[in-house]
C-alpha positions as CSV (number, residue, x, y, z in Angstrom):
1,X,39.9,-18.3,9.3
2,X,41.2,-14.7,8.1
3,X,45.2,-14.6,8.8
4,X,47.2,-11.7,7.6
5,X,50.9,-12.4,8.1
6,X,53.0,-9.1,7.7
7,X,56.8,-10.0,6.2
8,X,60.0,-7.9,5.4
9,X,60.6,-5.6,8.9
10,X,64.2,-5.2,10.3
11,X,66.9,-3.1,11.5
12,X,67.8,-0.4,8.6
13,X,69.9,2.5,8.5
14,X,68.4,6.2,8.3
15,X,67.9,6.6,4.4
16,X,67.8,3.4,3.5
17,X,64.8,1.3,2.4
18,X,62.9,-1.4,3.2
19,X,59.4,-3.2,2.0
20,X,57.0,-4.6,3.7
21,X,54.4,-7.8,2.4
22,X,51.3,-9.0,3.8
23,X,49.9,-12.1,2.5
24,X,46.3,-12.7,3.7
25,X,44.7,-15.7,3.8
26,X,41.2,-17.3,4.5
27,X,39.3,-13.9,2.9
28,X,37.6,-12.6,-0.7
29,X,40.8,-10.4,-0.9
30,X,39.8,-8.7,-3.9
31,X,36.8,-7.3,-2.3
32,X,38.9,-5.3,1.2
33,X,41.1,-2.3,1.1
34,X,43.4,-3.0,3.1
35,X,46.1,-0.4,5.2
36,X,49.3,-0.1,7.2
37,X,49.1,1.4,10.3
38,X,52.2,1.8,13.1
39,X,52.7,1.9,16.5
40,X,56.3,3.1,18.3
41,X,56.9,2.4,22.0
42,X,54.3,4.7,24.3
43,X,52.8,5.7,21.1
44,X,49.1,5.2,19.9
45,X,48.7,3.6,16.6
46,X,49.0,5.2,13.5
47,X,47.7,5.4,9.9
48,X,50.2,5.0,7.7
49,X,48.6,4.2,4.2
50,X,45.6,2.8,2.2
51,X,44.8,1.4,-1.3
52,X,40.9,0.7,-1.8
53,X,40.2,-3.0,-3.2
54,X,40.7,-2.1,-7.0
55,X,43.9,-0.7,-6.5
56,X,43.1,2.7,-8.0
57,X,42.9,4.9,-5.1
58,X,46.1,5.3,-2.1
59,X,46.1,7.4,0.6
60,X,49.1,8.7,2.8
61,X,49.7,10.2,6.2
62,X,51.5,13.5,5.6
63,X,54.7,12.2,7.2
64,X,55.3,9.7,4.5
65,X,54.4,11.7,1.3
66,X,56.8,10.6,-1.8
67,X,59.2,8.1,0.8
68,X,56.5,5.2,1.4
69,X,54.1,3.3,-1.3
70,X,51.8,0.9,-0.9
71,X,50.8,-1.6,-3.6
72,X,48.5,-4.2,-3.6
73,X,48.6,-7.6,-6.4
74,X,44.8,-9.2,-5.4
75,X,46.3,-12.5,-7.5
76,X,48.9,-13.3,-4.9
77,X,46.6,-11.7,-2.0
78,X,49.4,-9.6,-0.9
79,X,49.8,-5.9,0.2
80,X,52.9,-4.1,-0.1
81,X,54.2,-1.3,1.4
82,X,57.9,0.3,0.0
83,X,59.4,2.6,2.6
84,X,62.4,4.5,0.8
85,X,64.3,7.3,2.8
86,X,63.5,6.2,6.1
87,X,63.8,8.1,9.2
88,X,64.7,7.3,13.1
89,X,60.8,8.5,13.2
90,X,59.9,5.7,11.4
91,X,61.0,3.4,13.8
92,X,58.2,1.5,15.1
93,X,55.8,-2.1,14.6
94,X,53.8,-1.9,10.8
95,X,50.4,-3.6,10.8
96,X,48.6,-4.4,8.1
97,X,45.0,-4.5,7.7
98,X,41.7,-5.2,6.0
99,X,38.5,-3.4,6.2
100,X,36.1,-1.6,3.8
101,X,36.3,-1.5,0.0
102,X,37.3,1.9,0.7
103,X,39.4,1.7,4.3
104,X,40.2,5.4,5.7
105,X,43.0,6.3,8.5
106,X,40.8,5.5,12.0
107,X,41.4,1.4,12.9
108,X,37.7,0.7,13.4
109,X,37.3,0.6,9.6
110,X,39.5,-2.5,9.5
111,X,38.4,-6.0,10.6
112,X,41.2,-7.9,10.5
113,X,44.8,-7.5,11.7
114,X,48.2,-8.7,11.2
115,X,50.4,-9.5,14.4
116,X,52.7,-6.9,13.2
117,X,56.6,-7.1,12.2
118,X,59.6,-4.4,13.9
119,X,60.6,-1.7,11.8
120,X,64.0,-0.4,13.4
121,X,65.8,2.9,11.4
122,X,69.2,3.8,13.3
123,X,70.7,6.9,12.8
């Protein structure tokens, strides 16, 4: 059974940092990009970032250009996503995700799902 378990969320202030794990479990990891998407309170989700299943390709929503970074190391199946500089904007529940070799922004790309963890920035 495929569990991703997302790890690291809490209640930061504005400009501070915070990273994010998800170990996945119970899938050929090295084979799925996987992603972090978001969702704040009366908000749809949203794409946050990608890394394709070698590593060598990331991909960023505008909004989180040179503060976030997301990392994968396939040997401990775990995805990483560093959020420096963060904003009250920020504030919302990260999801990880696995999908394609190549995952894009839209959430039908991605098969399996993490049960999320709270990201909270005060300002």
């Amino acid at each position: 059974q495929v569990h991703l378990a997302e790890s690291g969320g809490g209640l930061v202030q504005a400009g501070g940092s915070l990273r994010l794990s998800c170990a996945a479990s119970g899938l050929t990891f090295t084979i799925y990009g996987t992603g972090w998407f978001r969702q704040a309170p009366g908000k749809e989700r949203e794409f946050v970032a990608a890394i394709t299943w070698s590593g060598d390709g990331t991909y960023y929503v505008d909004s989180v250009k040179g503060r976030f970074t997301i990392s994968r190391d396939s040997a401990q199946k775990t995805v990483y996503l560093q959020m420096n500089s963060l904003k009250a904007e920020d504030t919302a529940v990260y999801y990880c995700a696995a999908g394609g070799g190549h995952p894009g922004p839209h959430p039908y790309e991605y098969a399996y799902w993490g049960q999320g963890t709270q990201v909270t920035v005060s300002s």
